[in-house]
C-alpha positions in Angstrom: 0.0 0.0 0.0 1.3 3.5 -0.5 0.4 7.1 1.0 0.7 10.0 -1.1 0.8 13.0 1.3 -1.3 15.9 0.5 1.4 18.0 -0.6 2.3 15.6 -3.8 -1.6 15.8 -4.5 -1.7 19.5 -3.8 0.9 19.5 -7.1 -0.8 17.2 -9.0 1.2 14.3 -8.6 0.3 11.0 -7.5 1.5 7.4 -7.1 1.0 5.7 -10.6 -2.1 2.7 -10.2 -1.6 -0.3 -13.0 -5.3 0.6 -14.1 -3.4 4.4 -15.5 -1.3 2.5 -17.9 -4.2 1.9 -20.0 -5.3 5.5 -20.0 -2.3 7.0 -21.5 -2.9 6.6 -25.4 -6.2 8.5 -24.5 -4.6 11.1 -22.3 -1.0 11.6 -20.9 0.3 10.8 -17.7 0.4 13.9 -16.4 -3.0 14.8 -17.3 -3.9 11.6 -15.8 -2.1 12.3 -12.6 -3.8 15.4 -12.1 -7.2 14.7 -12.3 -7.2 11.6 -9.6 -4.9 13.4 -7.4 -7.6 16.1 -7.4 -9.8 13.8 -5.9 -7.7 12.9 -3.2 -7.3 16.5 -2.2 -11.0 16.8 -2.3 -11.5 13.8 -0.1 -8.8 15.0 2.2 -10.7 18.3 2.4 -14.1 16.6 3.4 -15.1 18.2 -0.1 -16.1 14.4 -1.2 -18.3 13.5 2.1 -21.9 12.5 1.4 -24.0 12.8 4.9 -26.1 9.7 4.6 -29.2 11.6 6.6 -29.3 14.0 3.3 -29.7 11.2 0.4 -33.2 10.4 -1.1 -32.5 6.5 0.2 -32.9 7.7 3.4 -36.0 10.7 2.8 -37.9 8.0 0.5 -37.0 4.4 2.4 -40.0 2.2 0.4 -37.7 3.0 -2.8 -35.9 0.1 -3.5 -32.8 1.3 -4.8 -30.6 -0.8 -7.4 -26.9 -0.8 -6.0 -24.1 -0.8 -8.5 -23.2 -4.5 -7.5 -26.4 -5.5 -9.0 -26.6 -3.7 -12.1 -23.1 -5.0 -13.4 -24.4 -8.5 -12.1 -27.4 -8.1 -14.5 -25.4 -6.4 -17.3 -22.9 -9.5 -17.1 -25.5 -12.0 -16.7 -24.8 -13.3 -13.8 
């Protein structure tokens, strides 16, 4: 596992995930970089936190709601 401090984040940098290698014909590395470690600085901030008391799951609970578990179950047949 590896930490990336805020401060490499902060400058756009990040540790390179196997899953950004892919990416790179479509956009380059540093491009890459930037927009994930962007969402690390968010999250750090509390900029990404959802309070659960505020979604519609928990205003309107007799809506079943499809998780995302179960839709790529369905759309792989499974």
């Amino acid at each position: 596992m590896t930490y990336d401090p805020i401060e490499k984040l902060e400058k756009g940098e990040m540790t390179e995930l196997p899953s950004h290698i892919s990416l790179y014909p479509f956009r380059p590395k540093p491009v890459i970089q930037a927009r994930f470690s962007m969402f690390g600085v968010l999250g750090s901030n509390g900029l990404m936190y959802l309070p659960e008391e505020k979604t519609l799951n928990k205003k309107f609970p007799e809506i079943k709601t499809t998780s995302v578990r179960e839709i790529v179950s369905a759309w792989k047949g499974k």
